[in-house]
C-alpha positions as CSV (number, residue, x, y, z in Angstrom):
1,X,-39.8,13.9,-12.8
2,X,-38.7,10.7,-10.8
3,X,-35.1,11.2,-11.2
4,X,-35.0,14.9,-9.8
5,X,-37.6,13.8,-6.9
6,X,-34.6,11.4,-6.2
7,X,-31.9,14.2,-6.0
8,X,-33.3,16.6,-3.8
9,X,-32.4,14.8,-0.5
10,X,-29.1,13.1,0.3
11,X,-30.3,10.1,0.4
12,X,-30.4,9.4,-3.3
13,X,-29.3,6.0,-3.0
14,X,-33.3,5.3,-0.6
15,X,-34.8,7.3,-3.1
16,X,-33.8,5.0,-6.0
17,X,-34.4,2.0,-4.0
18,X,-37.9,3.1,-2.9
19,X,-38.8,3.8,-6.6
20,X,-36.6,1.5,-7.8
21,X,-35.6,4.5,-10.5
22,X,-32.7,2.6,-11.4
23,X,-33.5,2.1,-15.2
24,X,-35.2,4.9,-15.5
25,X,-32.9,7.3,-14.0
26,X,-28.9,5.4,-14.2
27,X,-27.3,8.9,-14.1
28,X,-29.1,9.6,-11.1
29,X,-29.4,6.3,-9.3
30,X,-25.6,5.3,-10.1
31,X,-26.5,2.6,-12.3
32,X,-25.2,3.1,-15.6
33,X,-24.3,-0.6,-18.0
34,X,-20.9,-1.1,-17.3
35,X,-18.8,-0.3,-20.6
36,X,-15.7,-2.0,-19.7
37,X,-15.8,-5.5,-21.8
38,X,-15.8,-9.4,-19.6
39,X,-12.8,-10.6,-18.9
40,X,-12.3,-14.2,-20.3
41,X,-13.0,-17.4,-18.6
42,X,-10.0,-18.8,-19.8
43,X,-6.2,-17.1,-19.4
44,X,-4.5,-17.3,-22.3
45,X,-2.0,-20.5,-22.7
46,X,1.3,-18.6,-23.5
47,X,3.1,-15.9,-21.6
48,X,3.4,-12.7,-23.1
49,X,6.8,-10.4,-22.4
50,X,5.2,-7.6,-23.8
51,X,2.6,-5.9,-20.9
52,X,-1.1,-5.4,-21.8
53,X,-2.2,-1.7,-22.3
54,X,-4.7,-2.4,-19.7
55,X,-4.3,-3.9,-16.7
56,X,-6.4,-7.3,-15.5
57,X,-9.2,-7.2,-13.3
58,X,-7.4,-10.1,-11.0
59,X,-3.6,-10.0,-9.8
60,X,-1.8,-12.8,-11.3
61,X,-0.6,-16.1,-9.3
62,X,2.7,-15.4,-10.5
63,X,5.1,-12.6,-9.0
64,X,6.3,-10.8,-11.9
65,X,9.6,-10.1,-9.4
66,X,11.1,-11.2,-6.2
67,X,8.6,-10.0,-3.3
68,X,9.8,-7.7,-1.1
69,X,9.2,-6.9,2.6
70,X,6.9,-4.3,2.6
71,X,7.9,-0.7,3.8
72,X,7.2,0.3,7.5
73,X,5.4,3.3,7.3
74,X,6.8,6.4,9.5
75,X,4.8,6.7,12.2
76,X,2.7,9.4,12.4
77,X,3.4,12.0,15.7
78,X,1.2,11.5,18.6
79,X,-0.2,15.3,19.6
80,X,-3.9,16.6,20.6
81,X,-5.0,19.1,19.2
82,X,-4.6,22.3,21.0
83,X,-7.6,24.4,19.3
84,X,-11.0,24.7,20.3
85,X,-13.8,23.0,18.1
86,X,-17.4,22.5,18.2
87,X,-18.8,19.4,19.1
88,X,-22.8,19.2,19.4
89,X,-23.6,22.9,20.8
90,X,-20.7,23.5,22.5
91,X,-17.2,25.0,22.0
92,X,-14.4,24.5,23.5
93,X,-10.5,22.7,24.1
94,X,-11.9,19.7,24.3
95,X,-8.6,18.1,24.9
96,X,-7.8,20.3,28.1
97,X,-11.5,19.8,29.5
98,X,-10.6,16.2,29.5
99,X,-7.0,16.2,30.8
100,X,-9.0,19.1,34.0
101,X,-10.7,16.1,35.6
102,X,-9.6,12.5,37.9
103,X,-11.9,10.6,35.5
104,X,-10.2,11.3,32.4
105,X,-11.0,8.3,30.8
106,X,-14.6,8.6,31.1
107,X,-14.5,12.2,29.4
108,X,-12.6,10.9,26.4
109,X,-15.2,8.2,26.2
110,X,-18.3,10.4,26.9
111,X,-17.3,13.1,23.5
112,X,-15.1,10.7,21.9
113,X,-11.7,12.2,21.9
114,X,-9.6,9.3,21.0
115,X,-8.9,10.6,17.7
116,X,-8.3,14.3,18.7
117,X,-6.6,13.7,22.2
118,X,-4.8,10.4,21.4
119,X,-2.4,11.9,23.9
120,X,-4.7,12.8,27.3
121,X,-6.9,10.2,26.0
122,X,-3.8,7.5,25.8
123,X,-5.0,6.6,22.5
124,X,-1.8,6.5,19.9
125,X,-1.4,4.2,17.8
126,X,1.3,1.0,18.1
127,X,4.6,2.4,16.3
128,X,5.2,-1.5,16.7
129,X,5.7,-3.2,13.6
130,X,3.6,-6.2,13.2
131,X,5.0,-9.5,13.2
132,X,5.8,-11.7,10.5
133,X,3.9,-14.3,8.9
134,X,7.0,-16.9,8.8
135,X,10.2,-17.0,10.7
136,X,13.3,-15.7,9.0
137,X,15.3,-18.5,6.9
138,X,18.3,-17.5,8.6
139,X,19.5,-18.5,11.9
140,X,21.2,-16.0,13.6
141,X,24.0,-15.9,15.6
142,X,23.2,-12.7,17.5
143,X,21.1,-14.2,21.0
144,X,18.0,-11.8,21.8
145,X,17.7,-9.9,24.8
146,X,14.4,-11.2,25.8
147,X,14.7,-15.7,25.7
148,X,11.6,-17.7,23.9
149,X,8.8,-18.6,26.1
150,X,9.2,-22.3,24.1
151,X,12.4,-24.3,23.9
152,X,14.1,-24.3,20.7
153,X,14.0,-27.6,18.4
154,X,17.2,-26.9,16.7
155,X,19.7,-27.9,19.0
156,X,22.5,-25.1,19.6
């Protein structure tokens, strides 16, 4: 049987492809018909106040409500970890064995400890929000500590 050839390795997705099992084993293979009906070609003329029980494959062009900014997420804490984890054959505080050496950066590179040393491996992540798209309508009246690089066009 074709379809349990395919699902003794975890490559099942190869396994179809090389067969191409995909009619002949959908379950398997991942490739089921769709059940969920087209959407139409056309949107309908009128707008509805009363919401569809299920929801449409596209967002609308339309906000439903005023946007608002979207929530800065709380940053996460910046810590290595302090246990000792495998990595290839070997076992060990990976995070100290980096942070024992001059060429600290070449260690972090060498087992990839970015993610699990962001500290030693002076890898956190920005807690700096990301700029806007468009300047703020409002002028303010407040100067900033730090002046433009660019003169102003707005006279003051």
């Amino acid at each position: 049987n074709w379809c349990r050839w395919a699902r003794k390795t975890e490559d099942i997705a190869g396994r179809c492809a090389i067969r191409n099992l995909y009619k002949d084993c959908p379950v398997t293979c991942n490739s089921c018909p769709s059940t969920t009906p087209a959407p139409t070609q056309n949107p309908t003329a009128m707008i509805s106040n009363i919401p569809t029980e299920v929801p449409s494959a596209l967002p609308s062009t339309l906000p439903s409500v005023p946007s608002t900014p979207a929530p800065i997420p709380n940053p996460t804490p910046c810590v290595d970890r302090s246990d000792q984890w495998a990595i290839g054959r070997s076992t060990r505080y990976w995070c100290k064995w980096a942070a024992k050496t001059e060429d600290i950066a070449g260690r972090c590179a060498i087992r990839n400890l970015y993610k699990d040393c962001p500290v030693t491996c002076n890898s956190c992540p920005s807690t700096t929000p990301a700029p806007t798209q468009n300047p703020t309508a409002m002028i303010s009246n407040i100067p900033t500590e730090v002046p433009s690089a660019l003169p102003s066009t707005l006279p003051s």
